[in-house]
C-alpha positions in Angstrom: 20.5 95.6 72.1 20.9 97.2 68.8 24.4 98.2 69.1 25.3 94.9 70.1 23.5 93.5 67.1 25.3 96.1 64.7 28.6 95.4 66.5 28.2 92.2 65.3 27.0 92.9 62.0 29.9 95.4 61.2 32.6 92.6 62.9 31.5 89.7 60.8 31.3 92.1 57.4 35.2 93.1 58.2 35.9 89.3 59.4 34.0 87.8 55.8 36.0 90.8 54.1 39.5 89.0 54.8 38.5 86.0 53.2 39.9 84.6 50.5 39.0 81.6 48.5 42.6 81.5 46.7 45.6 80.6 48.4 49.3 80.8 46.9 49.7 77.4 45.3 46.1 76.9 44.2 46.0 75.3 40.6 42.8 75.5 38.3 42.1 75.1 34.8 41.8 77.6 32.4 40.6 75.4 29.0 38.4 72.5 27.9 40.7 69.5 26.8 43.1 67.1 28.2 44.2 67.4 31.7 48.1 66.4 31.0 48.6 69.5 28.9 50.3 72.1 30.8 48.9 75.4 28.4 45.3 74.8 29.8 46.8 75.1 33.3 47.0 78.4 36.0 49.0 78.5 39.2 47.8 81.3 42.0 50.9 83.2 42.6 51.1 86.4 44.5 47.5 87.3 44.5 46.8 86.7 40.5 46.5 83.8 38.1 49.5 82.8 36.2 49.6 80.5 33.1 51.7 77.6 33.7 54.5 75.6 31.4 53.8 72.3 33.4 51.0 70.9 34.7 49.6 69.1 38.4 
């Protein structure tokens, strides 16, 4: 019974490892202020945040 219980322990820790909360195309916000100006904008693009020159 125990290896079964830490086979499933040590399959969800790899499975919960490969998730990611960011996907390519993901915008947030990076400042305070009005949301129609594109410098308090970020777009996720290849696995970091990139400041954008428009906005959403």
């Amino acid at each position: 019974m125990n290896k079964r219980i830490f086979m499933f322990l040590t399959i969800l820790v790899l499975w919960i490892a490969t998730i990611n909360a960011q996907t390519e195309g993901d915008w947030r916000t990076r400042a305070t202020g009005s949301w129609d100006n594109a410098s308090g904008w970020q777009k996720y693009v290849s696995e970091s945040w990139v400041n954008q020159s428009t906005y959403p």
